[in-house]
C-alpha positions as CSV (number, residue, x, y, z in Angstrom):
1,X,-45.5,6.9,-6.0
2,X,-43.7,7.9,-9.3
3,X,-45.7,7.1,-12.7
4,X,-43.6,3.9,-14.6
5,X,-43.1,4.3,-18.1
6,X,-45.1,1.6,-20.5
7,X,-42.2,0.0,-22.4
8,X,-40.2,-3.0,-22.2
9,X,-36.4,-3.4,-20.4
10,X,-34.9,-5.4,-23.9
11,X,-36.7,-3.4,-26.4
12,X,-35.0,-0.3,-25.1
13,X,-31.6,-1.7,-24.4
14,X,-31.6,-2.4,-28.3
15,X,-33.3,0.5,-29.2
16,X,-30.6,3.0,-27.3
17,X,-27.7,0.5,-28.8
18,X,-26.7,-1.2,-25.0
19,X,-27.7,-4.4,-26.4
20,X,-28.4,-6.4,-29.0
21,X,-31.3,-8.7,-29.8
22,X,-29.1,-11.8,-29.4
23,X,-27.6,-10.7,-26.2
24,X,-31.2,-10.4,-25.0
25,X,-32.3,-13.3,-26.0
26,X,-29.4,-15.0,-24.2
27,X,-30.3,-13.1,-21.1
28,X,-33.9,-14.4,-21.4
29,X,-32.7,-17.7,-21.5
30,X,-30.8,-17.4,-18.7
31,X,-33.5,-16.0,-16.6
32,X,-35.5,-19.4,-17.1
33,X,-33.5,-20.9,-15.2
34,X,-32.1,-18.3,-12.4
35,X,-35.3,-16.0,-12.0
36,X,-32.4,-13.3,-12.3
37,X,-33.9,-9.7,-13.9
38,X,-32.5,-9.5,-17.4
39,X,-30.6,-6.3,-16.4
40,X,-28.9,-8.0,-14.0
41,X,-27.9,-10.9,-15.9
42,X,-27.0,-8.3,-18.8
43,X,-24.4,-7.1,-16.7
44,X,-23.2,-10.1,-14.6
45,X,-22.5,-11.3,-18.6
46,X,-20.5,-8.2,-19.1
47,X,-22.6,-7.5,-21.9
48,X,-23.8,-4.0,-20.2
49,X,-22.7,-1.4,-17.4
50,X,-24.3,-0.9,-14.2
51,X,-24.6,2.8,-15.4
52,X,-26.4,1.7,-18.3
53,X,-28.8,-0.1,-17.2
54,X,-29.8,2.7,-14.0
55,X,-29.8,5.4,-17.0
56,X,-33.0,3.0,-19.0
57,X,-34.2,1.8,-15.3
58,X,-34.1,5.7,-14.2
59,X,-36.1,6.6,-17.2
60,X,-38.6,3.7,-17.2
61,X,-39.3,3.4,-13.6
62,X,-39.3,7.6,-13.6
63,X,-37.0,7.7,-10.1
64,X,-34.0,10.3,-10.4
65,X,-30.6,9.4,-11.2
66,X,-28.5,10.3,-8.3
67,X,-24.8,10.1,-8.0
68,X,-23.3,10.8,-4.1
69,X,-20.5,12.0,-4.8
70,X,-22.0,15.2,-7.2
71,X,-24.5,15.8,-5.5
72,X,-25.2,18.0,-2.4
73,X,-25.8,15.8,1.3
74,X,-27.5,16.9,4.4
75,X,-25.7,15.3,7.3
76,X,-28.4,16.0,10.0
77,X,-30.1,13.1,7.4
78,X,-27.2,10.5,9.0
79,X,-29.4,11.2,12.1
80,X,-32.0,8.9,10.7
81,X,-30.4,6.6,8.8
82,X,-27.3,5.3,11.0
83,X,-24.6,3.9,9.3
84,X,-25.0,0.2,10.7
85,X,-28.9,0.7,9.1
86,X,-26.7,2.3,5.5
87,X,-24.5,-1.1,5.5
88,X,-27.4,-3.5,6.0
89,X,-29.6,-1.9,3.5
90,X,-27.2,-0.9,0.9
91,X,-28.9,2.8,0.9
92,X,-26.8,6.1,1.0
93,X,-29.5,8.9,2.4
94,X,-29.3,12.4,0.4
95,X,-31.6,14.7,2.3
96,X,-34.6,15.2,3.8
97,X,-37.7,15.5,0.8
98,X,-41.4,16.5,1.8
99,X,-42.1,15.1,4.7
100,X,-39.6,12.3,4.2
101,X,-35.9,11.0,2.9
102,X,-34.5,10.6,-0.2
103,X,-32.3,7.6,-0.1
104,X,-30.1,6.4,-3.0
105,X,-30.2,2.4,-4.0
106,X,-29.0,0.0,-6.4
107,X,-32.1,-2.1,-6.4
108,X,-35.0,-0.5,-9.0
109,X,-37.2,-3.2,-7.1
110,X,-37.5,-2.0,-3.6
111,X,-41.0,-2.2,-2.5
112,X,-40.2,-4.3,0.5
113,X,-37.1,-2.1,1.0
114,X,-39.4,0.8,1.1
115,X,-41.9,-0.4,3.8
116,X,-39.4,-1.9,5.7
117,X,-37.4,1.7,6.1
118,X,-40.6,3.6,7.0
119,X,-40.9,1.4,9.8
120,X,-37.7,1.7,11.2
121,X,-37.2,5.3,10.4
122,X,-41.0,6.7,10.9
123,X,-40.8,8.6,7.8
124,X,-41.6,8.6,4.0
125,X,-38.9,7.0,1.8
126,X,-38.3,8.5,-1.8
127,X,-36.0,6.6,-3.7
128,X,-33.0,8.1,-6.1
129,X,-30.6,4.9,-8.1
130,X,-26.9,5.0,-8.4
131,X,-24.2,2.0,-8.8
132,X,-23.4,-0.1,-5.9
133,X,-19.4,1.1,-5.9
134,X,-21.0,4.8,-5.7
135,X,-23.1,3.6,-2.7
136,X,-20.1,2.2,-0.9
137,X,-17.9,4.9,-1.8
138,X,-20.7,7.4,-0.3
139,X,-20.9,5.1,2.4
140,X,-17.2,5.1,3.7
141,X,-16.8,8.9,2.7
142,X,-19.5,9.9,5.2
143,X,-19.7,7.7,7.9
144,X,-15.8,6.4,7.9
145,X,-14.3,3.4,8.2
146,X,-15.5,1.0,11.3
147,X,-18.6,3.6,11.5
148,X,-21.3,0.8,12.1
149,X,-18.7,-1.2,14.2
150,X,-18.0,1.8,16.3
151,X,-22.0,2.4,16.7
152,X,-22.6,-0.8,18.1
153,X,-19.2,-0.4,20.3
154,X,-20.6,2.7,22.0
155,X,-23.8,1.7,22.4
156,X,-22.4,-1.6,24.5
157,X,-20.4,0.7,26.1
158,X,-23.4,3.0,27.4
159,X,-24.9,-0.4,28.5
160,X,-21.8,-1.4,30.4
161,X,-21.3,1.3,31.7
162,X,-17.7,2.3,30.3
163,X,-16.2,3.0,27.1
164,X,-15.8,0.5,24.6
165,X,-14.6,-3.6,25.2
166,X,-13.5,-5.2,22.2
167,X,-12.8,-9.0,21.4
168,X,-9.5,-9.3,21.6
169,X,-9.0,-13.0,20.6
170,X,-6.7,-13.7,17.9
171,X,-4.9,-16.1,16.1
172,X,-1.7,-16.9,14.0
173,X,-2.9,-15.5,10.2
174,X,-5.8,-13.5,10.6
175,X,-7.9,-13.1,7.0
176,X,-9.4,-9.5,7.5
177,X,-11.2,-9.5,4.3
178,X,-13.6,-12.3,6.1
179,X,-16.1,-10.0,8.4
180,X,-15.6,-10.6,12.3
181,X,-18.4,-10.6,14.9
182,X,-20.1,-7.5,14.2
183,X,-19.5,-4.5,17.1
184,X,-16.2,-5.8,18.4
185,X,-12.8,-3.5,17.9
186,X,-11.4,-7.2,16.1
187,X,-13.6,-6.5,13.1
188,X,-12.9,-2.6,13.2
189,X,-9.2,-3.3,13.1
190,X,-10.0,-5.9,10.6
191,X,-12.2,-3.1,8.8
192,X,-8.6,-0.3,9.3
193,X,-6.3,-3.1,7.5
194,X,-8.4,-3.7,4.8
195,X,-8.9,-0.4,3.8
196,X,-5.1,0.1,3.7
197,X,-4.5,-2.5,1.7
198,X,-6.9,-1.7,-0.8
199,X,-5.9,1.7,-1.6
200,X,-2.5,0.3,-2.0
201,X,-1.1,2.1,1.3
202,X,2.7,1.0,2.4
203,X,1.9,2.4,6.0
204,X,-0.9,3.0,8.5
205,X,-0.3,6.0,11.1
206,X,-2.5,5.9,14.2
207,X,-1.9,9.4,15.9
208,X,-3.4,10.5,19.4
209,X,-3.8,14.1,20.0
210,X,-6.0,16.3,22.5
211,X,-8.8,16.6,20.2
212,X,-9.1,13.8,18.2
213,X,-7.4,10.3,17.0
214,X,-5.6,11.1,13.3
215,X,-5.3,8.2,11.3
216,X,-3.0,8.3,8.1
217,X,-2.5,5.9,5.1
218,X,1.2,6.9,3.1
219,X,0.1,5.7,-0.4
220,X,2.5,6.4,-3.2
221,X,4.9,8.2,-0.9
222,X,2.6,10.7,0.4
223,X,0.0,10.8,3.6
224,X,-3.2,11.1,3.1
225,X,-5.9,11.4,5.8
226,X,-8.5,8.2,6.5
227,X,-12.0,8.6,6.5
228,X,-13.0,7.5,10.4
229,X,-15.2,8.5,12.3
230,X,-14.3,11.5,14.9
231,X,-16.3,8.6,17.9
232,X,-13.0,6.7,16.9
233,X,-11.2,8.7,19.2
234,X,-12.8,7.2,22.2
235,X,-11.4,3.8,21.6
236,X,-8.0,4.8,20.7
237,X,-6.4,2.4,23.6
238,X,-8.4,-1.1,23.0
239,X,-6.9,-0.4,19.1
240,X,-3.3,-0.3,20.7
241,X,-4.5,-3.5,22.6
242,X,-5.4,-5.3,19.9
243,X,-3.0,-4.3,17.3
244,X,-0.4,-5.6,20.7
245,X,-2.1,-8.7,20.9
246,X,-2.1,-9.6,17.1
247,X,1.7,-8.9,17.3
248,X,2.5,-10.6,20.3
249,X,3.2,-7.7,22.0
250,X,3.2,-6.5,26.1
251,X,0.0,-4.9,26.4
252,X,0.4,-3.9,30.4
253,X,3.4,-1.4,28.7
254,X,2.5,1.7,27.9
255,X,5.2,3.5,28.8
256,X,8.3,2.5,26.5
257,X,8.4,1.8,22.5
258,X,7.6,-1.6,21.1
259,X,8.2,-3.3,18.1
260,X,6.6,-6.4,16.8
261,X,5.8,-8.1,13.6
262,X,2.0,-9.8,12.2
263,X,0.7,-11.9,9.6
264,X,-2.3,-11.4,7.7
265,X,-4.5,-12.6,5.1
266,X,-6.4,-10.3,2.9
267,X,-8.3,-12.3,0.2
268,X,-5.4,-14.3,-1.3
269,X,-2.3,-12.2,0.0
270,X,-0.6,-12.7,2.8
271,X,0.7,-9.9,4.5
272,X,3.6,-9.3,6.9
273,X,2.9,-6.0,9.3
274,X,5.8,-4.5,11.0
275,X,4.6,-2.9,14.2
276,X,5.8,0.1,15.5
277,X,4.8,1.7,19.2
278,X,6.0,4.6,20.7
279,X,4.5,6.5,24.1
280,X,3.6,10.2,23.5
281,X,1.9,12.6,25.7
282,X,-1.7,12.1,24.3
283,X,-1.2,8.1,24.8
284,X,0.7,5.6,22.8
285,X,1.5,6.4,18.7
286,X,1.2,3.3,16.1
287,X,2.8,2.8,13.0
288,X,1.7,-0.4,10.7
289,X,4.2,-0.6,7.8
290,X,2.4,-2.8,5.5
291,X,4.9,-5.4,3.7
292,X,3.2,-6.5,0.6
293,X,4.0,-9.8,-1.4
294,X,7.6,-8.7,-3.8
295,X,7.0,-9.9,-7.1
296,X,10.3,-11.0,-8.7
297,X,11.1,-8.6,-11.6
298,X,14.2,-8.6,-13.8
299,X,16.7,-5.6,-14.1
300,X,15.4,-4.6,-17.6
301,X,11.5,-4.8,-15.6
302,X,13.3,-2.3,-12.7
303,X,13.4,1.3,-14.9
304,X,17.2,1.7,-15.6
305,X,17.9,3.4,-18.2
306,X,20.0,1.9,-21.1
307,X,23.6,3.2,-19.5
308,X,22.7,2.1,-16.1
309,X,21.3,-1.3,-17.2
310,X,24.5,-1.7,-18.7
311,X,27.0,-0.5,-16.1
312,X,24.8,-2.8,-13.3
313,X,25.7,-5.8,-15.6
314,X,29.2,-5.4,-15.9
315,X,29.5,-5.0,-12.7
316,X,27.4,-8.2,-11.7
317,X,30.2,-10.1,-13.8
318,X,32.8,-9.5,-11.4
319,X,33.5,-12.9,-9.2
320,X,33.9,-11.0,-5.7
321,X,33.6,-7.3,-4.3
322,X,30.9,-5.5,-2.9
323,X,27.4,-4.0,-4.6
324,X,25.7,-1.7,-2.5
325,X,21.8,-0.1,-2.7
326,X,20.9,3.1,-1.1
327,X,18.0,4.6,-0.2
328,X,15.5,5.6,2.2
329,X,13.3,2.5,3.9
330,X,10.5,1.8,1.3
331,X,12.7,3.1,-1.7
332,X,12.5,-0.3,-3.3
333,X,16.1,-1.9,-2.8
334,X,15.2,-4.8,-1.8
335,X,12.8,-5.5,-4.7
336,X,16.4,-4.6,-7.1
337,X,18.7,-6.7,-5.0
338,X,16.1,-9.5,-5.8
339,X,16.2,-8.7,-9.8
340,X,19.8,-9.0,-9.1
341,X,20.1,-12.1,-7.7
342,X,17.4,-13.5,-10.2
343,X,20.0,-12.2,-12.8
344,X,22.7,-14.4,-10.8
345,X,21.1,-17.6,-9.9
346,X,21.5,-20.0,-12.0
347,X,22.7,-23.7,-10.8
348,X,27.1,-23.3,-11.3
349,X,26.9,-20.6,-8.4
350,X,25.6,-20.9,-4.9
351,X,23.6,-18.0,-3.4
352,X,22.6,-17.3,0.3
353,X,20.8,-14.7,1.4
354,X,20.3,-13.3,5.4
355,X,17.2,-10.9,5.3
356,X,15.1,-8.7,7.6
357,X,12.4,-9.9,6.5
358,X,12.5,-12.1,3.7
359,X,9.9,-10.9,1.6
360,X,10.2,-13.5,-1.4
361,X,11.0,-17.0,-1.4
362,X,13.4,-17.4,-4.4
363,X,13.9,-21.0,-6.1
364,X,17.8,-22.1,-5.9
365,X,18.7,-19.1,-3.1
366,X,19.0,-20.2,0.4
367,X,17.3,-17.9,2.7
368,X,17.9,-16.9,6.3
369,X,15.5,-14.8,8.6
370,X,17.6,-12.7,11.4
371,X,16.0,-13.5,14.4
372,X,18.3,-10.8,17.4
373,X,16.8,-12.1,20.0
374,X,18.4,-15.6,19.6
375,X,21.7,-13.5,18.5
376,X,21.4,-14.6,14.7
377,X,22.0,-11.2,13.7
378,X,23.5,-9.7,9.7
379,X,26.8,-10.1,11.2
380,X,26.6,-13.3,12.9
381,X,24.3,-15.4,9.4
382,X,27.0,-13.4,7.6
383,X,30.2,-15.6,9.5
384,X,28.2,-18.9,9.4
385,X,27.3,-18.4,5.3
386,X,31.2,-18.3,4.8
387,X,31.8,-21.7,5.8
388,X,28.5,-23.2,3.3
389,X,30.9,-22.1,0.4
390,X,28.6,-19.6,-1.5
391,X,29.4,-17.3,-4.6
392,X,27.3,-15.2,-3.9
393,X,25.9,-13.4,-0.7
394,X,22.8,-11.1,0.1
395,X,22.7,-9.7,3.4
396,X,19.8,-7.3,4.3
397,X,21.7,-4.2,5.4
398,X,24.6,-3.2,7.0
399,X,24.0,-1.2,10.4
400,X,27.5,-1.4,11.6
401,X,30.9,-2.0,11.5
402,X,31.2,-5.6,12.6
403,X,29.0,-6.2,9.6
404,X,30.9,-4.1,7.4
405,X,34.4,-5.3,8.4
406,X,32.8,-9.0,7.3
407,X,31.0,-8.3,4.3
408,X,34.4,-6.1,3.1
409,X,36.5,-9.6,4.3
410,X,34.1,-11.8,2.2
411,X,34.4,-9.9,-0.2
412,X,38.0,-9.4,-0.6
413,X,38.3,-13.6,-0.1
414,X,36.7,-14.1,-3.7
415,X,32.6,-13.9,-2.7
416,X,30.2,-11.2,-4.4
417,X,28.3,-9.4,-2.0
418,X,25.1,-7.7,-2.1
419,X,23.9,-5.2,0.9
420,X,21.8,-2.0,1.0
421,X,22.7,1.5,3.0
422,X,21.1,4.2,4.2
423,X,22.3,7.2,2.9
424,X,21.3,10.2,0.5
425,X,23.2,9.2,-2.7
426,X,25.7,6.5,-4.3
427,X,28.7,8.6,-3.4
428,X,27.6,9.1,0.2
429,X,28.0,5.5,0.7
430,X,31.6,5.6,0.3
431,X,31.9,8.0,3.1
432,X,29.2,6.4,5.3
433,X,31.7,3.0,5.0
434,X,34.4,5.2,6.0
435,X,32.2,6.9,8.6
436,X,31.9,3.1,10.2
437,X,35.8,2.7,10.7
438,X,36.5,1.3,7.4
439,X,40.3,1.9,6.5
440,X,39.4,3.8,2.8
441,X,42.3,1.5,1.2
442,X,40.0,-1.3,2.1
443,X,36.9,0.2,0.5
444,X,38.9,1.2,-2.4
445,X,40.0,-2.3,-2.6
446,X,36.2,-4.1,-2.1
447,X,33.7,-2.0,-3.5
448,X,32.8,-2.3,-7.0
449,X,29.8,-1.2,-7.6
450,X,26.8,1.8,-5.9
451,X,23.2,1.7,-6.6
452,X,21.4,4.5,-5.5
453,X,17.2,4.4,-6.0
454,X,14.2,6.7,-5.1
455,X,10.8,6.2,-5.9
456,X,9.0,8.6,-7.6
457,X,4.9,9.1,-8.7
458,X,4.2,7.7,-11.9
459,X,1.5,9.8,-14.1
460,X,-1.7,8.7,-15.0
461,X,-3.6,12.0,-16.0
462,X,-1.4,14.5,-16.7
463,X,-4.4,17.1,-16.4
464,X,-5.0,16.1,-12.9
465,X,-1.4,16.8,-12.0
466,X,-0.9,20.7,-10.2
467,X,2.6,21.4,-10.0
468,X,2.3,24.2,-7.0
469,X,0.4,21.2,-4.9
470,X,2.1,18.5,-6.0
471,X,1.3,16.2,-3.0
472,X,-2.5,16.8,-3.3
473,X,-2.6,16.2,-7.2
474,X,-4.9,13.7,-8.1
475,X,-3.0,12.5,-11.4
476,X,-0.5,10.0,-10.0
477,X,-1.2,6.2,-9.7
478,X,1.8,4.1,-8.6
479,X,5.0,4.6,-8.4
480,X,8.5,4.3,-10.8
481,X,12.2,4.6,-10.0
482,X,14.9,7.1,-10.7
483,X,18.7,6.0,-10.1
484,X,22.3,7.0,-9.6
485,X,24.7,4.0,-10.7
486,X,28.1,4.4,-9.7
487,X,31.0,2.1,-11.0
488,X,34.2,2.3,-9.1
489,X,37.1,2.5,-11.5
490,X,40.7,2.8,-10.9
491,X,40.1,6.6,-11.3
492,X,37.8,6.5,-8.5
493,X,39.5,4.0,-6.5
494,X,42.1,6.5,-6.4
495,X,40.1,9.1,-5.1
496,X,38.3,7.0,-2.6
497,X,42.4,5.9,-0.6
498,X,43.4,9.9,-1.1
499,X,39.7,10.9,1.2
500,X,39.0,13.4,-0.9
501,X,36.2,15.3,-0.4
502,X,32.6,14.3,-0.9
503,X,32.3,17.1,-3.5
504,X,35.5,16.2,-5.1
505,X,34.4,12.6,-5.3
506,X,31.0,13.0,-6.7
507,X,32.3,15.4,-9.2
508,X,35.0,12.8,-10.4
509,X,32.0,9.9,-10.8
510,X,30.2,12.6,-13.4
511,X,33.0,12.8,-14.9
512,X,33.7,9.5,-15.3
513,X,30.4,9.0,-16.4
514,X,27.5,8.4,-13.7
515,X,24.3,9.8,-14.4
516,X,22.9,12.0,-11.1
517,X,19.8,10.1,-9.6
518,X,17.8,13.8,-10.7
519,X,19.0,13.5,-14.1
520,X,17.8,10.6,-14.6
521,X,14.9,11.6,-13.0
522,X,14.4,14.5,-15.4
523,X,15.1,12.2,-18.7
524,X,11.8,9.9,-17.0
525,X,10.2,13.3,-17.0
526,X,10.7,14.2,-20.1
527,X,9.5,11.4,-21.4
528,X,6.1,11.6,-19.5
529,X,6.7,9.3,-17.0
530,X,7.0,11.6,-13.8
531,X,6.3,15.1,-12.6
532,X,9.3,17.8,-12.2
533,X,8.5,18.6,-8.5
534,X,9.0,14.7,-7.7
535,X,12.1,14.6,-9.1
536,X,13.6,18.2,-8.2
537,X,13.1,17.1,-4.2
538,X,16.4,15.2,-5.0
539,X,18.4,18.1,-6.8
């Protein structure tokens, strides 16, 4: 039993200048009433860290300061202390310590802890302190996601005699932040979905292979591996089912792709999933592209840069022709076709939008869903917004000539049109139109304006950034945008009803003033914003 020091919490909170005397004596009031310890009221009041108040509790108490992550753990310890038992307790176990284990807690009061451990385990307990975040942190890191879930999965399964059975029942917005019934493959989905949308990933990859069952969060562009247990690999195929089931999906087929779509609450967002299936030798591969709630920004909120800012405006004067976005998928178009719009809508002008999905409701814009299986499809919303008289018109992307041929015919019949492309930059898209079986007189004649976007990482601690690993760098949080604006002139116009060459064409919009996407890419460089090497992937 380690030795306590003789002094008092307050005095030496005041004495080492974490507290005052009247922020004590407010705590002391408080603990009257709640029976709270004063260091935990200290810091529910914000008037002191957790870290602060474990360096005095450390000292006074005379138990070492321990943080997981720094220091050095003995996994044959996890032998002892499951994960199910490191959840419930809210203890991290270090290593094995004369005759015993040395287990790392928030709570300097664990007597009853203590005992309670011994008797589980059948060994000594020796007690290190650390912050709660630490502990969960240590926690996930070691065990992986779902590890307690996945314990109490296989250990049903030994019992029944088969791998693991999950609950499957579902229903029509699922809150995964609220804990399921413990031990069922619900709540370790529940546990997967979470955890993506916490670290802010856009996409969840669910790989099978011979040895194992990778699973992948893209965050900021870039895949990084999650932290699951390798026993996750055993109940690859009732995650399938119940990622099938949440999304409406076939689950007797397991031999062709299938896509579906689910809604989700985590805390207070809502969530739209797009689900992605495809069969593979090793058993069937997900992706979950995670579609979080658009926030409605302005142009000058987007990143242009001063020229660009203004050259989008002018063009979004003009009473008809075509604006176009490019990108790849999650390149942010549909977040700038939005700021657009919001630029546009105003009550003399009538606005209708078909999307795919619609990710934000805007006041004042009517908004259609495609829904292909009932044959309302971009082209088809497209014909039936013509005859609700609109100025304006969003539709989500054109895949194909049919919808070209419309939104070109719209356009040239006084309506401004808004779509997004797929294609590498804002010159490309002239080509890709002609590509379709667009007569180039007729783009020429429609198109005024090309937008092409890329989202690049944003900087937060520049010495954390290593240029010759640039996707393992640990100095980028969030993302920012680089673009290529290109405003069809007569100049151009020209060019675009002679075909002449891609080359030739991009090389008359510099010259007529466009600003290359990695140009402007290297101007958000030099002023700190980015790195080089995520720009100079688009040179």
């Amino acid at each position: 039993m380690a030795k306590k020091r003789n002094y008092l919490l307050g005095e030496e909170l005041i004495r080492r200048g974490f507290s005052t005397l009247e922020q004590i004596d407010r705590a002391l009031s408080i603990q009257k009433e709640t029976k709270e310890s004063i260091g935990s009221i200290l810091v529910r009041l914000g008037f002191l860290s957790e870290h602060q108040l474990l360096e005095v509790l450390s000292d006074q108490l005379n138990l070492p300061y321990i943080d997981p992550a720094t220091t050095p753990v003995d996994k044959e310890v996890f032998s002892k202390v499951s994960a199910k038992m490191a959840k419930h307790y809210h203890i991290f176990p270090i290593r094995f310590q004369n005759g015993g284990i040395l287990v790392v807690s928030s709570d300097p009061h664990h007597g009853e802890l203590a005992e309670e451990l011994r008797a589980l385990i059948g060994m000594d307990i020796f007690f290190g302190l650390s912050e709660k975040k630490k502990i969960d942190r240590a926690i996930q890191s070691h065990y992986g996601i779902g590890a307690s879930v996945l314990e109490d999965l296989a250990r049903d399964a030994v019992k029944q005699g088969k791998e693991g059975q999950g609950d499957e029942r579902t229903q029509q917005v699922e809150d995964v932040s609220i804990p399921g019934e413990e031990g069922t493959i619900r709540d370790l989905v529940n546990q997967l979905l979470a955890d993506a949308q916490k670290k802010r990933a856009s996409d969840i990859h669910i790989e099978p292979f011979t040895e194992k069952l990778s699973i992948r969060y893209r965050i900021d562009g870039v895949l990084h591996d999650a932290m699951v247990p390798d026993s996750i690999k055993k109940f690859h195929s009732n995650i399938i089912s119940r990622i099938k089931i949440m999304a409406n999906l076939d689950v007797s087929e397991k031999r062709l792709p299938q896509d579906g779509r689910i809604k989700i609450k985590v805390g207070v967002d809502e969530l739209d999933l797009r689900i992605s299936i495809l069969p593979t030798v090793f058993g069937e591969s997900l992706v979950i592209r995670i579609l979080t709630p658009t926030r409605l920004l302005s142009l000058e909120q987007i990143g242009f840069n001063q020229q660009n800012q203004k050259l989008i405006k002018h063009a979004l004067q003009k009473h008809s022709g075509i604006i176009l976005l490019t990108g790849p998928t999650g390149s942010g178009k549909t977040t700038t076709l939005y700021a657009c719009l919001k630029e546009l809508n105003d009550t003399g002008r009538k606005i209708i939008t078909i999307e795919d999905p619609v990710e934000y409701q805007i006041s004042g814009v009517v908004q259609m869903q495609v829904h292909p299986k009932i044959g309302l499809t971009f082209a088809s919303g497209l014909r039936h917004m013509l005859r609700h008289d609109p100025d304006v018109m969003m539709v989500g992307e054109i895949r194909d000539i049919e919808t070209a041929e419309i939104a070109i015919r719209s356009a040239m019949t006084g309506h401004l049109v808004f779509s997004t492309l797929h294609t590498n930059d804002a010159c490309g898209a002239v080509a890709r139109l002609v590509d379709m079986g667009i007569e180039p007189f007729l783009v020429a004649s429609s198109l005024e304006c090309v937008i092409a976007q890329r989202l690049v990482r944003k900087i937060q601690d520049p010495a954390k950034i290593d240029e010759s690993e640039p996707a393992n760098s640990e100095g980028f949080l969030g993302r920012i945008a680089i673009h290529e604006v290109l405003l069809i002139n007569d100049i151009l116009r020209d060019n675009i009803s002679k075909q002449t060459s891609l080359t030739e064409f991009r090389q008359a919009a510099v010259k007529e003033g466009m600003i290359r996407l990695v140009d402007d890419g290297l101007e958000k460089v030099a002023q700190g914003l980015t790195a080089k090497s995520e720009v100079m992937q688009y040179a």
